[in-house]
N, C-alpha and C positions, 0 to 999 in steps of 0.2 A: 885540573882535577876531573873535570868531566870526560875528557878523552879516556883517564886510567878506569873510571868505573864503567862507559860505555863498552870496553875492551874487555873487562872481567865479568861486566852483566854478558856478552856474547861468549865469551869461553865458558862461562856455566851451561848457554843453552845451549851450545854448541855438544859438550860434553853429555849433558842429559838425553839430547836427540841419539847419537850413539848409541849409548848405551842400550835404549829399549829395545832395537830393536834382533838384540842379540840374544838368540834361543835360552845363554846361561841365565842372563838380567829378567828375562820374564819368568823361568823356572823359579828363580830365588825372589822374586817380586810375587808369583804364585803362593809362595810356600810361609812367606812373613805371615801377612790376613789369619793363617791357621794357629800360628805360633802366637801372637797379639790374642787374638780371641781367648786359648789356650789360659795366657797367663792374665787374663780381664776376668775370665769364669774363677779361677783361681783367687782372687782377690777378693769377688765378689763372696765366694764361700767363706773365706777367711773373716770378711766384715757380718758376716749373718753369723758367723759362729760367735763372733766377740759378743753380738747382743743378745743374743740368747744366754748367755753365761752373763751378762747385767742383767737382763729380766730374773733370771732364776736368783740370782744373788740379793736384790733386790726384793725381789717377792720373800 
């Protein structure tokens, strides 16, 4: 058992080291942070709107 997951813990960082350093992996690793943000601000608007329609309903 320890041989199969020392074999699969190496092919993950194996695979991971790859990947970064390939011009597309860092544009679309670039590009996510904006898209995340994007849809965190979005959420946040969405949660301040719900309470403000409890406050005023409320009141």
């Amino acid at each position: 058992s320890f041989d199969t997951v020392t074999a699969s813990s190496k092919g993950l960082v194996n695979t991971a080291r790859t990947r970064r350093p390939q011009p597309k992996g860092n544009t679309r690793n670039a590009r996510i942070p904006s898209a995340s943000k994007s849809s965190e601000v979005m959420k946040n608007v969405t949660v301040e709107d719900h309470r403000r329609t409890l406050l005023l309903s409320n009141n």
